[in-house]
PDB file of N, CA, C, O and CB in Angstrom:
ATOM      1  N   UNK A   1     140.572  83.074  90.059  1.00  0.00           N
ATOM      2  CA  UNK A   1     139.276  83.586  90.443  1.00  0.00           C
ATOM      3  C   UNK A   1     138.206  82.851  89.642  1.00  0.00           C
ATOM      4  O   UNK A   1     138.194  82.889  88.412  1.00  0.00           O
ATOM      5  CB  UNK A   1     139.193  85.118  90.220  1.00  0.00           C
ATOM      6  N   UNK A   2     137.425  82.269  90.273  1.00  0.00           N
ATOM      7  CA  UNK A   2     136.308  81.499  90.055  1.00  0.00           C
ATOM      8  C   UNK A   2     134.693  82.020  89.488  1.00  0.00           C
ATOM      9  O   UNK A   2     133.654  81.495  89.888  1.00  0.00           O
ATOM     10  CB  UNK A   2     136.226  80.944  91.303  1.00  0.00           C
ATOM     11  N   UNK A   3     134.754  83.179  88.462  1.00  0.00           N
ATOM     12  CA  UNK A   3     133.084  83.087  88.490  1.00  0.00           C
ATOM     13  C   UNK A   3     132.216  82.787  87.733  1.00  0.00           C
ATOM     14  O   UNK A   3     132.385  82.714  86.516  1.00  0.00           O
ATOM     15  CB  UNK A   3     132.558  83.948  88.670  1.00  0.00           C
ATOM     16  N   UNK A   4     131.266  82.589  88.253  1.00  0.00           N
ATOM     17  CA  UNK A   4     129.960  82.013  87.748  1.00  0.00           C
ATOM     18  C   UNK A   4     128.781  82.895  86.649  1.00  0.00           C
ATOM     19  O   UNK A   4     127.919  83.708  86.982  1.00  0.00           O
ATOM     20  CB  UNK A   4     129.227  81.697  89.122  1.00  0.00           C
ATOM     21  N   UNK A   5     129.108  82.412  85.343  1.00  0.00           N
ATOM     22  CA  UNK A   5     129.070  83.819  84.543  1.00  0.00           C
ATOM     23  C   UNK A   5     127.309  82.673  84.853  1.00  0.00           C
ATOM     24  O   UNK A   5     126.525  83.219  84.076  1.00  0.00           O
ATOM     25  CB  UNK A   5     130.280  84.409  82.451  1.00  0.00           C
ATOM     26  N   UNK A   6     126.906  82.075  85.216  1.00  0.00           N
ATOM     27  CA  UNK A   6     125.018  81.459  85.638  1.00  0.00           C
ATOM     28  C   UNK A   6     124.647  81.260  86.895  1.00  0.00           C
ATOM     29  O   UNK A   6     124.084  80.242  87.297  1.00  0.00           O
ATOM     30  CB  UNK A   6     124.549  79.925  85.114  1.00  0.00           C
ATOM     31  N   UNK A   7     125.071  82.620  87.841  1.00  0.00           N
ATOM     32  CA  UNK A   7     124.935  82.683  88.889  1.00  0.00           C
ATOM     33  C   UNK A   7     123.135  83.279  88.541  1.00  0.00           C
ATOM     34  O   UNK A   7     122.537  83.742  87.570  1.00  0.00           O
ATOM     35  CB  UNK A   7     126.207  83.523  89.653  1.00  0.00           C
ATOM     36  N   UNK A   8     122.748  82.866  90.220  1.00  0.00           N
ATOM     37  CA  UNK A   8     121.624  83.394  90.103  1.00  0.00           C
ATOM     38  C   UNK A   8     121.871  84.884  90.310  1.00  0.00           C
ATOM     39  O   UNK A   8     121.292  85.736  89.637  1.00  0.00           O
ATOM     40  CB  UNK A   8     120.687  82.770  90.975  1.00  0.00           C
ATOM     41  N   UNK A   9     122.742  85.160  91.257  1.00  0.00           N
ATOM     42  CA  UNK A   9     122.387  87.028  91.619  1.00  0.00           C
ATOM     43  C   UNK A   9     122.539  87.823  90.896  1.00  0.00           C
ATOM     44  O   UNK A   9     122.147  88.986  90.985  1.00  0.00           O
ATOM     45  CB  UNK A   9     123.057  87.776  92.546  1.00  0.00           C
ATOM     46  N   UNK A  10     123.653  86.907  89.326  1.00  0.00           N
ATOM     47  CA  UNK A  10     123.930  87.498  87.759  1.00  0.00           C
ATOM     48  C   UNK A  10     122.770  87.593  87.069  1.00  0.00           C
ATOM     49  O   UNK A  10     122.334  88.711  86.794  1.00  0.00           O
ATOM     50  CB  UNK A  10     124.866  86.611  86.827  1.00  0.00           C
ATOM     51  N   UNK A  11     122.042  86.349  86.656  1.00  0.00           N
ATOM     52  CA  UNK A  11     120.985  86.226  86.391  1.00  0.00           C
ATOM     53  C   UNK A  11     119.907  87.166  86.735  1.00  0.00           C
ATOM     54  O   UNK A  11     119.260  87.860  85.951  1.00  0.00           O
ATOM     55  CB  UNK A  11     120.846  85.268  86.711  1.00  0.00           C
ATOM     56  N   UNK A  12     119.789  87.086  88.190  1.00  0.00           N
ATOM     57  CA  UNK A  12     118.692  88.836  88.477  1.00  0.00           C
ATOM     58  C   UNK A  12     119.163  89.551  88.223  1.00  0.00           C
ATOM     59  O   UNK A  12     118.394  90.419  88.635  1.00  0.00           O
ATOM     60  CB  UNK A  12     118.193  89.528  89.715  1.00  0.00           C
ATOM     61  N   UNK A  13     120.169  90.211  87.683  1.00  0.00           N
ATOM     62  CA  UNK A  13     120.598  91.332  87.398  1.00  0.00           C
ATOM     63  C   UNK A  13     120.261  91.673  85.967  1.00  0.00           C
ATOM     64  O   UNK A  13     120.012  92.770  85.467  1.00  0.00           O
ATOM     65  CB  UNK A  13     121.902  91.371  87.704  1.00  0.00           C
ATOM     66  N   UNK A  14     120.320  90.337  85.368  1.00  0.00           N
ATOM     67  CA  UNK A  14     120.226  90.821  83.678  1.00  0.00           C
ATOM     68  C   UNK A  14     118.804  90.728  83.494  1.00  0.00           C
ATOM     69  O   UNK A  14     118.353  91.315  82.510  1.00  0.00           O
ATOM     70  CB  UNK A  14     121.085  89.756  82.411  1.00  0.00           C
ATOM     71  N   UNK A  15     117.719  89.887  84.512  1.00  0.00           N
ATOM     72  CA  UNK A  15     116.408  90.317  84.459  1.00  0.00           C
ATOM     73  C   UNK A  15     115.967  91.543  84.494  1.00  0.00           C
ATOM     74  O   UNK A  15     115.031  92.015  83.849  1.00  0.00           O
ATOM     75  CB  UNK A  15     115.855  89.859  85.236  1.00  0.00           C
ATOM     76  N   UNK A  16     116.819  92.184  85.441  1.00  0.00           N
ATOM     77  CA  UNK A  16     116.053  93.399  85.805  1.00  0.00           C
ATOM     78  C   UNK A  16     116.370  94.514  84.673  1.00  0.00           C
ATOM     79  O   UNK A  16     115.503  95.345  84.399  1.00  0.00           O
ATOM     80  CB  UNK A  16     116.485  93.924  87.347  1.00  0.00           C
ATOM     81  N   UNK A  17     117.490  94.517  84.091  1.00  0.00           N
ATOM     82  CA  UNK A  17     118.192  95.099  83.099  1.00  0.00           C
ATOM     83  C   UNK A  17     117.351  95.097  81.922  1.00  0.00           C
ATOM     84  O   UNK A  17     117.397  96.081  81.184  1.00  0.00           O
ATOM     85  CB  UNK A  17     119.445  94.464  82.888  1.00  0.00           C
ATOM     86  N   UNK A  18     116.383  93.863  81.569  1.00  0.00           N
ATOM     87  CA  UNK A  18     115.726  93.733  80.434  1.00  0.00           C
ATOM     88  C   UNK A  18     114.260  93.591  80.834  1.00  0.00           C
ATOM     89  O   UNK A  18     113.380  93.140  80.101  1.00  0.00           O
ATOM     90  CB  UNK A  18     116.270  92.611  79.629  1.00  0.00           C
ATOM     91  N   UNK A  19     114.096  94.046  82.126  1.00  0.00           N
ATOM     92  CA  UNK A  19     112.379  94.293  82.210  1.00  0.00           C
ATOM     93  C   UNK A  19     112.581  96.175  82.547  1.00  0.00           C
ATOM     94  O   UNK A  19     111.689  96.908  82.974  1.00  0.00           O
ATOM     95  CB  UNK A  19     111.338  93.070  83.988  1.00  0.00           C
ATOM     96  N   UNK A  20     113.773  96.518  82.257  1.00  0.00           N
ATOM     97  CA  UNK A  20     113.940  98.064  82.731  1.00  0.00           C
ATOM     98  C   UNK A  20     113.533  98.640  81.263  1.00  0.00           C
ATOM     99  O   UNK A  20     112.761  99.534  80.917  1.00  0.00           O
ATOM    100  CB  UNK A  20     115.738  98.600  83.370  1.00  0.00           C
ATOM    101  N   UNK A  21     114.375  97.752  80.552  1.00  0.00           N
ATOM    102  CA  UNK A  21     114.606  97.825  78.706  1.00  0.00           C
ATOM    103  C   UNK A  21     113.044  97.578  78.399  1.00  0.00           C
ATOM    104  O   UNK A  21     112.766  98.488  77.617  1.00  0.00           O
ATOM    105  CB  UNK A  21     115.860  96.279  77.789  1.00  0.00           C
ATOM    106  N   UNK A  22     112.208  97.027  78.554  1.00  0.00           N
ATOM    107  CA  UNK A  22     110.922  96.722  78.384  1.00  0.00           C
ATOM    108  C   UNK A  22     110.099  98.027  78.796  1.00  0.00           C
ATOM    109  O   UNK A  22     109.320  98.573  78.016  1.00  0.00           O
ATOM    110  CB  UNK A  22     110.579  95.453  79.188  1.00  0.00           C
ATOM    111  N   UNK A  23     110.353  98.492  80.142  1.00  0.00           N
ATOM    112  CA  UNK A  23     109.648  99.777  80.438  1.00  0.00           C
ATOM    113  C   UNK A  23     109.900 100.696  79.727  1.00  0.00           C
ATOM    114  O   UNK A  23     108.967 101.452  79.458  1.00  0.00           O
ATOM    115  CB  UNK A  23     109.802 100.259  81.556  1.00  0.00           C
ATOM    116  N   UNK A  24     110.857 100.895  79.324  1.00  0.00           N
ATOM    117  CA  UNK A  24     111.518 102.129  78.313  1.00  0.00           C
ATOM    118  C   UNK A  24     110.516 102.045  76.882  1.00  0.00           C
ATOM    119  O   UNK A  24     109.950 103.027  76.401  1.00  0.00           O
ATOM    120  CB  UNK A  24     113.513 101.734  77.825  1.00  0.00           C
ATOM    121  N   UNK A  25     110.448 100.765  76.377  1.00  0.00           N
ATOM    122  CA  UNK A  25     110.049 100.735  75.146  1.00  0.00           C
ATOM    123  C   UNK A  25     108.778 100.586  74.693  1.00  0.00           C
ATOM    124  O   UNK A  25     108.301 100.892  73.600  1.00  0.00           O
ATOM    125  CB  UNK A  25     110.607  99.993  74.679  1.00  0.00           C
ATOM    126  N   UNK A  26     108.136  99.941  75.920  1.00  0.00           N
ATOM    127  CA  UNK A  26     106.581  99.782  76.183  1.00  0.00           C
ATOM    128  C   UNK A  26     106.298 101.778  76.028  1.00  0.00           C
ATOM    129  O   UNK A  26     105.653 102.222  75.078  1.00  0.00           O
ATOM    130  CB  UNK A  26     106.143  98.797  78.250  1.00  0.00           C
ATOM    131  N   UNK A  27     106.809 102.569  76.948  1.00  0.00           N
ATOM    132  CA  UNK A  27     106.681 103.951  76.614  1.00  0.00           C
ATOM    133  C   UNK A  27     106.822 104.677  75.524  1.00  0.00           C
ATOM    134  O   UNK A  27     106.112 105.636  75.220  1.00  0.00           O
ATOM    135  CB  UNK A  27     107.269 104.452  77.181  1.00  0.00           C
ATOM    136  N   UNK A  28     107.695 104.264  74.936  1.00  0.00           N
ATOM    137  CA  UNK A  28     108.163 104.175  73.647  1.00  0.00           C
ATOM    138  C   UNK A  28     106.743 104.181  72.732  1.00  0.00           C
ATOM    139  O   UNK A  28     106.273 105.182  72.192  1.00  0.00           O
ATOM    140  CB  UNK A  28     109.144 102.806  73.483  1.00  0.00           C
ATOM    141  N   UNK A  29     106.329 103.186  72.701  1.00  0.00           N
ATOM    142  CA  UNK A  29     105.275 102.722  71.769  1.00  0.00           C
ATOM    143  C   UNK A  29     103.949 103.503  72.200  1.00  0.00           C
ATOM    144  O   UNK A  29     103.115 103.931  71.403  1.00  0.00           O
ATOM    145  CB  UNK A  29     105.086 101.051  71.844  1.00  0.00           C
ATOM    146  N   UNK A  30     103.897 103.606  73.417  1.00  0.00           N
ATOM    147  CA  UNK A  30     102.683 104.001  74.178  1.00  0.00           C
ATOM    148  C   UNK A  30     102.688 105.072  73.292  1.00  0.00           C
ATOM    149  O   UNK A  30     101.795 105.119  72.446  1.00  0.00           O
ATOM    150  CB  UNK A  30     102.670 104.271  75.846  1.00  0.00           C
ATOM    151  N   UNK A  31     103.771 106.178  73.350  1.00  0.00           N
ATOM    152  CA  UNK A  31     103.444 107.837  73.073  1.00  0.00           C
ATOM    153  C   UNK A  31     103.808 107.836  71.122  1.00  0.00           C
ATOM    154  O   UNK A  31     103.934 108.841  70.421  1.00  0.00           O
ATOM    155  CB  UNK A  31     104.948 109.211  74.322  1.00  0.00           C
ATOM    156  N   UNK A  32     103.870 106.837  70.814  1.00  0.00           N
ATOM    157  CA  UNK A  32     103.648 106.850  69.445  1.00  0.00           C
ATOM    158  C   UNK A  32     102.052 107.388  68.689  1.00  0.00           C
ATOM    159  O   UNK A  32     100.969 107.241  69.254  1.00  0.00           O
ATOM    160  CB  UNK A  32     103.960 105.391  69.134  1.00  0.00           C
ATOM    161  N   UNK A  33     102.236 108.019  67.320  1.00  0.00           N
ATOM    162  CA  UNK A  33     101.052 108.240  66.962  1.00  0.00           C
ATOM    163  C   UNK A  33     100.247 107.336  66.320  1.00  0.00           C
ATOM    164  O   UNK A  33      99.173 107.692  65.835  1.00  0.00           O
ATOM    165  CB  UNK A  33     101.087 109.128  66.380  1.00  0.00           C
ATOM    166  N   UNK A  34     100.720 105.990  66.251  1.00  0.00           N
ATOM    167  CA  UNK A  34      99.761 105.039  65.789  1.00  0.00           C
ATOM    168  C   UNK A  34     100.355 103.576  66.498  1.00  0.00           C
ATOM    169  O   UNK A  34     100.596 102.619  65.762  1.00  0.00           O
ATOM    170  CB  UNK A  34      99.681 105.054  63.997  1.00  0.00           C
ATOM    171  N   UNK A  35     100.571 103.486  68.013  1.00  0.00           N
ATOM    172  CA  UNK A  35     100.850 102.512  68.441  1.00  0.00           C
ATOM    173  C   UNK A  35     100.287 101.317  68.171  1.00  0.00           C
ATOM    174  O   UNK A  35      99.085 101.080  68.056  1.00  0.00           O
ATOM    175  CB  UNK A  35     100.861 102.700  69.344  1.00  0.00           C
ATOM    176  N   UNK A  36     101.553 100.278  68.034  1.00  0.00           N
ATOM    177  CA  UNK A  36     100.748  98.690  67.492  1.00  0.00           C
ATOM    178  C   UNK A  36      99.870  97.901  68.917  1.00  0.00           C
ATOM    179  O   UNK A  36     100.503  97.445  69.869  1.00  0.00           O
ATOM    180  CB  UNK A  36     102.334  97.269  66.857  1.00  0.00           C
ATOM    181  N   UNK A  37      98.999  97.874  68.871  1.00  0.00           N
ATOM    182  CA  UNK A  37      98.344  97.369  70.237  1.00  0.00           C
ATOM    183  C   UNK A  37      98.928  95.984  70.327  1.00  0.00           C
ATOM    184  O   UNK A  37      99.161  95.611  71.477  1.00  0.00           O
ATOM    185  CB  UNK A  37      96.580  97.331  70.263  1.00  0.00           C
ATOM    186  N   UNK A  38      99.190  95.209  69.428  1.00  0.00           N
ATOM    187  CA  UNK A  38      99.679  93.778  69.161  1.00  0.00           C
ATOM    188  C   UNK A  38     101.243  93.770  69.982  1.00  0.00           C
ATOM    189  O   UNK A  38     101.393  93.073  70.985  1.00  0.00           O
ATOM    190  CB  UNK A  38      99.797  93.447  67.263  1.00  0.00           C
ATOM    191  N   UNK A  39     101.902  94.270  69.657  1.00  0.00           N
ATOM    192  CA  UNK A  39     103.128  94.553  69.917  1.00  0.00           C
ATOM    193  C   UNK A  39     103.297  95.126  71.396  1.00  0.00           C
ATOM    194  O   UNK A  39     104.171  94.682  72.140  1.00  0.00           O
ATOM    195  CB  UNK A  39     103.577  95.436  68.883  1.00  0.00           C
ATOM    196  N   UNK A  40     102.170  96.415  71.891  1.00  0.00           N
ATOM    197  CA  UNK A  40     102.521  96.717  73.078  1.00  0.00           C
ATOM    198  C   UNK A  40     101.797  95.382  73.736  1.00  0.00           C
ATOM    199  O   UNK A  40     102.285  95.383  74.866  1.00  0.00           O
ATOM    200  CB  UNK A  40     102.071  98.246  73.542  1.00  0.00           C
ATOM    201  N   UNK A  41     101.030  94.402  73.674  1.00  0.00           N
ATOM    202  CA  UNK A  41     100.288  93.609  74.635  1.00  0.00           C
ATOM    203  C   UNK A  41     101.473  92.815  74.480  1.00  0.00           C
ATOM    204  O   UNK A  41     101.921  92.806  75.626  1.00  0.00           O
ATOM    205  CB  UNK A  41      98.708  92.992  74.373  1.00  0.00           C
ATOM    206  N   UNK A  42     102.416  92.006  73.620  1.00  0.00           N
ATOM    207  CA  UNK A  42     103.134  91.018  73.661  1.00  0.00           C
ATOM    208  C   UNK A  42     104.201  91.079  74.632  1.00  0.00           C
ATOM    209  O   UNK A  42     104.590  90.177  75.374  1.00  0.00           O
ATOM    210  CB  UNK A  42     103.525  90.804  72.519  1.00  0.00           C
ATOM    211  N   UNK A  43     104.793  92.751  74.485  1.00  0.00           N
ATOM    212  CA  UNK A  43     105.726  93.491  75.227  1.00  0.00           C
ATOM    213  C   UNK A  43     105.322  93.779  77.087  1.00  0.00           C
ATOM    214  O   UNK A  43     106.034  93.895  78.085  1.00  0.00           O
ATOM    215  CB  UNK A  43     105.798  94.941  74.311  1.00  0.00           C
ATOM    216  N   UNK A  44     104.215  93.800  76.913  1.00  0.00           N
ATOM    217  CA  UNK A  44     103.604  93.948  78.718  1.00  0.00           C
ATOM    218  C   UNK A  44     103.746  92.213  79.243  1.00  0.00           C
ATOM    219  O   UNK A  44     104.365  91.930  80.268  1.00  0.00           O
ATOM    220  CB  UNK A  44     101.310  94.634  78.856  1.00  0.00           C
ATOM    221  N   UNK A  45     103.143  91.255  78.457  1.00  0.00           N
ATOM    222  CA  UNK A  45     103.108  90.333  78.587  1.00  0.00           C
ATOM    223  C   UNK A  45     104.873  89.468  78.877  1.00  0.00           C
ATOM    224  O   UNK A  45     105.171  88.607  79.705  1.00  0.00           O
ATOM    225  CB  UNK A  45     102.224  90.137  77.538  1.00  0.00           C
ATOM    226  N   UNK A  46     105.484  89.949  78.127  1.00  0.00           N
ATOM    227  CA  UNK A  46     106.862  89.647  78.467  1.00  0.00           C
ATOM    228  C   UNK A  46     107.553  90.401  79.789  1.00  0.00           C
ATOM    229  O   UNK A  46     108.414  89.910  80.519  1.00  0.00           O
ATOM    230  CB  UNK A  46     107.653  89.992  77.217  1.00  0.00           C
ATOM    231  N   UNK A  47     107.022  91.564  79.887  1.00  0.00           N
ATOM    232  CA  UNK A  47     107.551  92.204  81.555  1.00  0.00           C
ATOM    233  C   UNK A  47     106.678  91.420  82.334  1.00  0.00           C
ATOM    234  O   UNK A  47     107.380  90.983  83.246  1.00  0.00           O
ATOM    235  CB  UNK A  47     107.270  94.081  81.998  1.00  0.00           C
ATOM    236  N   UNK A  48     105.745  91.083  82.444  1.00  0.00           N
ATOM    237  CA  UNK A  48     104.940  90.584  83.396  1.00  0.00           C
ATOM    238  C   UNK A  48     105.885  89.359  83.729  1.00  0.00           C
ATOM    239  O   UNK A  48     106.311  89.123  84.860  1.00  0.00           O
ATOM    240  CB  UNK A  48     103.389  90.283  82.907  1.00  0.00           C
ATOM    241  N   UNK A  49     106.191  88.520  82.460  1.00  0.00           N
ATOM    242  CA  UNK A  49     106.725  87.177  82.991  1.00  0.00           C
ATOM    243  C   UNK A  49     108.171  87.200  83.590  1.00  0.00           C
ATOM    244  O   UNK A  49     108.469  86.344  84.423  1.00  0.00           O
ATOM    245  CB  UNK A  49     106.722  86.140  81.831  1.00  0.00           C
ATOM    246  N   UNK A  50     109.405  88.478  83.064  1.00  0.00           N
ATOM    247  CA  UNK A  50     110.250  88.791  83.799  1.00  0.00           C
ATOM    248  C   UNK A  50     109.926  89.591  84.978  1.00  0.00           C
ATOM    249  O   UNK A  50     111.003  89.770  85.546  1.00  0.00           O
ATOM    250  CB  UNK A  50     111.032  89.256  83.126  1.00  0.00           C
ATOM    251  N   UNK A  51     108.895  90.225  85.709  1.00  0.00           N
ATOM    252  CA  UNK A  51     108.622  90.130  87.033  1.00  0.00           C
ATOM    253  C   UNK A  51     108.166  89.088  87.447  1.00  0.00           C
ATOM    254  O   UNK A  51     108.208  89.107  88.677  1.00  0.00           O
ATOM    255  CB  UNK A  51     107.933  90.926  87.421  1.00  0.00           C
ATOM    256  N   UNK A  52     107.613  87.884  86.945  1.00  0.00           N
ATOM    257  CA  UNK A  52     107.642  86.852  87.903  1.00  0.00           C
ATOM    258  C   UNK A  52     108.905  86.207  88.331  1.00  0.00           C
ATOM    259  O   UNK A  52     109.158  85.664  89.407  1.00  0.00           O
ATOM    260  CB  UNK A  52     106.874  85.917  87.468  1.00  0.00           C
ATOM    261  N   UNK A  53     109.745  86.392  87.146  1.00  0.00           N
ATOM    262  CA  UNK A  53     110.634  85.500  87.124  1.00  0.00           C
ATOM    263  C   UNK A  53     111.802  86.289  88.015  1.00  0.00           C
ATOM    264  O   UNK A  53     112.832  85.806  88.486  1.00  0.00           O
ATOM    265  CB  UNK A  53     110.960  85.043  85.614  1.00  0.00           C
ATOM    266  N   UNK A  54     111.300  87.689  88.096  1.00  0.00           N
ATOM    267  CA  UNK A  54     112.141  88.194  88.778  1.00  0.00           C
ATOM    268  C   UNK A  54     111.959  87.863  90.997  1.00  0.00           C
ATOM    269  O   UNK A  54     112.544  87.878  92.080  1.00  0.00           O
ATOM    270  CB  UNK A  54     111.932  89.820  88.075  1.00  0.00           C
ATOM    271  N   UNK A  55     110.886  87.658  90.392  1.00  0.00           N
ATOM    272  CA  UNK A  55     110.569  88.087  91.887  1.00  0.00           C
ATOM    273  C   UNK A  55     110.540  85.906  92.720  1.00  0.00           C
ATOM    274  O   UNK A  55     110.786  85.545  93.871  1.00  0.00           O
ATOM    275  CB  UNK A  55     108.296  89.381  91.875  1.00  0.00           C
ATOM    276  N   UNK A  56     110.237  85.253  91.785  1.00  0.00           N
ATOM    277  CA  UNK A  56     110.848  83.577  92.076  1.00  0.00           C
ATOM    278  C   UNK A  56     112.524  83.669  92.381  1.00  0.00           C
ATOM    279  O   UNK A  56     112.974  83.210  93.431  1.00  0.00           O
ATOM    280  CB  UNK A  56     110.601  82.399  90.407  1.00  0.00           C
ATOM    281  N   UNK A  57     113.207  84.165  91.588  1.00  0.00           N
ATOM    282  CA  UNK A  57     114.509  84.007  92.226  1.00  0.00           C
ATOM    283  C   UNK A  57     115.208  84.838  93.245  1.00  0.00           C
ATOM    284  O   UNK A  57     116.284  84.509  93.745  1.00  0.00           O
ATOM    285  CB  UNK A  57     115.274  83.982  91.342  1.00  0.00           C
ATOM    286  N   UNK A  58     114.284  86.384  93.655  1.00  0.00           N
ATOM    287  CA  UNK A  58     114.401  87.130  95.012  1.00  0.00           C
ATOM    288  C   UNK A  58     114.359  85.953  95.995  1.00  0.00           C
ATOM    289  O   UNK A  58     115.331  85.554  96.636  1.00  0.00           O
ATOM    290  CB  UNK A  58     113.133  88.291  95.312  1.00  0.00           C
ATOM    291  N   UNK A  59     112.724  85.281  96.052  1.00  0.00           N
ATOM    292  CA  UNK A  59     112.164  84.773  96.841  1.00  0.00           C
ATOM    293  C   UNK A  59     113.302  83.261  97.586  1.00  0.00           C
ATOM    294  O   UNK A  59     113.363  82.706  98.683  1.00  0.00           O
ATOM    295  CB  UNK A  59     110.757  84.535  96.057  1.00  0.00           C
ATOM    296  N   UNK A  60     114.099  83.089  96.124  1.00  0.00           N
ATOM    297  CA  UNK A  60     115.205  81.870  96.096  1.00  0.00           C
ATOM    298  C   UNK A  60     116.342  82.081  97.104  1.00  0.00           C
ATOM    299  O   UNK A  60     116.718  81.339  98.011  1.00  0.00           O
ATOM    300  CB  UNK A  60     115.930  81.730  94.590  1.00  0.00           C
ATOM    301  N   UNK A  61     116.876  83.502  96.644  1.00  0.00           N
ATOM    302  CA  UNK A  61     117.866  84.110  97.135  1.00  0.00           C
ATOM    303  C   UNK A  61     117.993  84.427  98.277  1.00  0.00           C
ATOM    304  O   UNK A  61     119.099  84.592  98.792  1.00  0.00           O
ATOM    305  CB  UNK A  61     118.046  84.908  96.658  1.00  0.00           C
ATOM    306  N   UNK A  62     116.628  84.606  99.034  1.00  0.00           N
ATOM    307  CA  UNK A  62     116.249  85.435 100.243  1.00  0.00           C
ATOM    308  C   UNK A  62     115.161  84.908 100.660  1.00  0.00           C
ATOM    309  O   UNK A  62     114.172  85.640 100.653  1.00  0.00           O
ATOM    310  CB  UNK A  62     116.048  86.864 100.062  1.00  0.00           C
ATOM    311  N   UNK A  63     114.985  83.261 101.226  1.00  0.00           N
ATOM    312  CA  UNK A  63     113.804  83.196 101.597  1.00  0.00           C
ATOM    313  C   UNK A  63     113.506  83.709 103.021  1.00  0.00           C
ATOM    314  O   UNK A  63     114.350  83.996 103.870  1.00  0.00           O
ATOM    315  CB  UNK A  63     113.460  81.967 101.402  1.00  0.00           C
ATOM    316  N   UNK A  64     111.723  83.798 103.180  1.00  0.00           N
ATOM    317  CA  UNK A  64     111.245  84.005 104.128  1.00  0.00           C
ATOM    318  C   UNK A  64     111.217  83.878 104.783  1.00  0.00           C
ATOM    319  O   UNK A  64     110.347  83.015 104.902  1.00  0.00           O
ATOM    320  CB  UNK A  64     110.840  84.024 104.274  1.00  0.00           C
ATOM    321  N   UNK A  65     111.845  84.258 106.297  1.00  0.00           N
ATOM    322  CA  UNK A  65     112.071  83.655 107.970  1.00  0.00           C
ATOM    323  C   UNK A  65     110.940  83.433 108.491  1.00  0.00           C
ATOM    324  O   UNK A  65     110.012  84.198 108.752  1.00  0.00           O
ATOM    325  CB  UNK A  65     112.777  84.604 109.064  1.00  0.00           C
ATOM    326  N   UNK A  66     111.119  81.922 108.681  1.00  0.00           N
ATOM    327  CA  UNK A  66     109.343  81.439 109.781  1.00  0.00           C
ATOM    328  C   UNK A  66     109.463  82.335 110.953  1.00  0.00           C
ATOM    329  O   UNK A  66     110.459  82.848 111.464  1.00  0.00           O
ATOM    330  CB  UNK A  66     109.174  79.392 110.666  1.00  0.00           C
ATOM    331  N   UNK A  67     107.955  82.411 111.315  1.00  0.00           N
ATOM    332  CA  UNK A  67     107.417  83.512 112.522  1.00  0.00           C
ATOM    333  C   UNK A  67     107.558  82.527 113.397  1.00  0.00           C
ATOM    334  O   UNK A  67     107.295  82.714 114.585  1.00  0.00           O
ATOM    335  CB  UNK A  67     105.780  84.296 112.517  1.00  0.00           C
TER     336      UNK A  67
END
């Protein structure tokens, strides 16, 4: 059995796994009583770029059927 531990559909999976882990902790910090603003902007800024990155290799996986 042959698999591809750098598959892409592996790969989205562990994106999504660690922009899920990001939402959790971004909340995390949010409901703290002296949240680091430094830390939550770096942390939004890193989900932002694993939703791009999530949503480039959807787009890979599944492109768009011409009309």
């Amino acid at each position: 059995m042959n698999t591809n531990l750098h598959s892409l559909p592996r790969h989205l999976i562990e994106l999504r796994i660690e922009h899920g882990d990001l939402d959790g902790l971004i909340d995390q910090v949010t409901l703290s009583l002296t949240p680091d603003e430094l830390m939550l902007r770096r942390l939004k800024k890193r989900r932002l770029l694993l939703k791009d990155l999530i949503s480039r290799i959807e787009a890979e996986l599944d492109p768009p059927q011409p009309a």
